[in-house]
N, C-alpha and C positions, 0 to 999 in steps of 0.2 A: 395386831390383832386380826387375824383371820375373818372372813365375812360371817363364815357360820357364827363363829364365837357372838361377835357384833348382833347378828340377827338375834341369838340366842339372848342377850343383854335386853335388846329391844322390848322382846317380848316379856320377858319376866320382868323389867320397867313396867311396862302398860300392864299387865295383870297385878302387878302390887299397888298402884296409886288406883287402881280402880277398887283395890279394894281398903287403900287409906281410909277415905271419908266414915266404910262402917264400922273399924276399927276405932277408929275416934268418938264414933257416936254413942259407941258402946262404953264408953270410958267416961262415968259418971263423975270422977274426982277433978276432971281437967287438967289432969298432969300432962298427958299428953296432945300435942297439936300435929296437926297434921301434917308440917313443916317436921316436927321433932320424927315423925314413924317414915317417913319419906327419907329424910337424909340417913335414918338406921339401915329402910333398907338398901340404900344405895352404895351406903359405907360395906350393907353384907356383901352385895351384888362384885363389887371392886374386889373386894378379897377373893373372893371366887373364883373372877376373873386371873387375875394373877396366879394364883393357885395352879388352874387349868394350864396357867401359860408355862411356870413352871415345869412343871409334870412334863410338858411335850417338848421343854427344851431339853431337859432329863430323857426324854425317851429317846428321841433322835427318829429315825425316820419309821415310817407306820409302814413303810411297805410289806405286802405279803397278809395285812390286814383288813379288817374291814369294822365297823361298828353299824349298828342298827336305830339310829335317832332321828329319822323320815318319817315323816307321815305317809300313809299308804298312797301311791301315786304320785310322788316327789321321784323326780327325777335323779339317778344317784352322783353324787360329782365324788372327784379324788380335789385334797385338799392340798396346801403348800407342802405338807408333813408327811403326805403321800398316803393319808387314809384316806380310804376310800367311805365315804359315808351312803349306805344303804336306808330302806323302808324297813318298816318293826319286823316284818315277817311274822313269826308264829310268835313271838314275845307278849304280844296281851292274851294272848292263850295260858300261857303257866301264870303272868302278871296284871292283872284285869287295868291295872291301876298304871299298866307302862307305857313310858315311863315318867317316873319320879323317883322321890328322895329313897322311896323305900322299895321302888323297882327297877336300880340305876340302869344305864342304857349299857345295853352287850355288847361286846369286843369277840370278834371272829377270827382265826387265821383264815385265810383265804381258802377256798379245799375243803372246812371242815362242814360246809351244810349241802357241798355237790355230788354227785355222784361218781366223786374222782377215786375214790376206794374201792368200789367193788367194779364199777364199768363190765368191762366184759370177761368173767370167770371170777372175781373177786369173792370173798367170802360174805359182803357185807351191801347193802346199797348205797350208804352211809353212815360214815362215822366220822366224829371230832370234837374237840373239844371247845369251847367257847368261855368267856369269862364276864363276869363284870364286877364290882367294889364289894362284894357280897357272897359270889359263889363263883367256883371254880365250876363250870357246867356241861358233863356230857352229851353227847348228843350221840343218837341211831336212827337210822331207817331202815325201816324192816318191809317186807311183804307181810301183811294182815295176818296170811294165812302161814306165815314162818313162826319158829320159835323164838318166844322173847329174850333177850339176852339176860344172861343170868345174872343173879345178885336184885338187889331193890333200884323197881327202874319205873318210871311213871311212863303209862302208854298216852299216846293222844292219838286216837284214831282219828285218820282223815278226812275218812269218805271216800277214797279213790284210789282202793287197795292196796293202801299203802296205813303204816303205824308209825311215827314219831316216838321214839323214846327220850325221855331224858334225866338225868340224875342231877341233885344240887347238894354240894360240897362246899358248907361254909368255909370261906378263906379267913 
């Protein structure tokens, strides 16, 4: 198990038994004890776990990627899998709530949030595509004052004359 994985476990342990006690209190019939919501969620927790481990022995190596599941100011590490793990970036911007179950955390190729596309003559100042359990999701950078790329694209202006595009394509 990987240390993030571990850390990742830690925390979602201590956020659910801190919230056993009001889950039980809430439970007028006594069925449930707080022993009994505690081992469910650790039984969910385990499954998860595994899940996760799965998936990444299935993937094979992450290189040339990156994912965004840092809090801002966390320093980035590459992991044994050779993903590199980044800060959210612009992601609580389209996802207020990111992340979570219902704003899983995004997956990058390497290249696609830099200004390795358009650099010097390029048509573009960014473009690429990014992903996560939910949407397959494009990404642009544009100058403010350029035209926005055609088709239905959501702007997020910056503030620093520059414009964020980006489209969500359920997978």
């Amino acid at each position: 198990m990987t240390s993030r994985l571990r850390w990742i476990l830690r925390r979602a342990s201590a956020i659910a038994l801190v919230a056993v006690p009001f889950v039980v209190a809430g439970c007028n019939d006594g069925a449930l004890t707080t022993e009994a919501v505690t081992d469910e969620i650790l039984s969910a927790q385990s499954g998860a776990v595994a899940a996760a481990a799965s998936m990444n022995a299935n993937r094979g190596s992450w290189n040339n990627w990156h994912v965004h599941d840092l809090p801002y100011g966390t320093e980035p590490y590459t992991d044994a899998e050779g993903l590199v793990h980044k800060d959210y970036d612009i992601w609580p911007v389209i996802w207020p709530d990111y992340p979570s179950a219902q704003s899983p955390v995004v997956y990058c190729i390497d290249g696609a949030e830099k200004l390795l596309v358009g650099g010097d003559g390029g048509s573009k100042m960014a473009s690429g595509t990014c992903r996560n359990d939910l949407y397959i999701i494009q990404i642009r950078l544009n100058a403010s004052d350029a035209p926005a790329p055609s088709g239905k694209w959501t702007p997020l202006p910056l503030g620093n004359g520059l414009t964020f595009y980006y489209r969500l394509t359920p997978r």
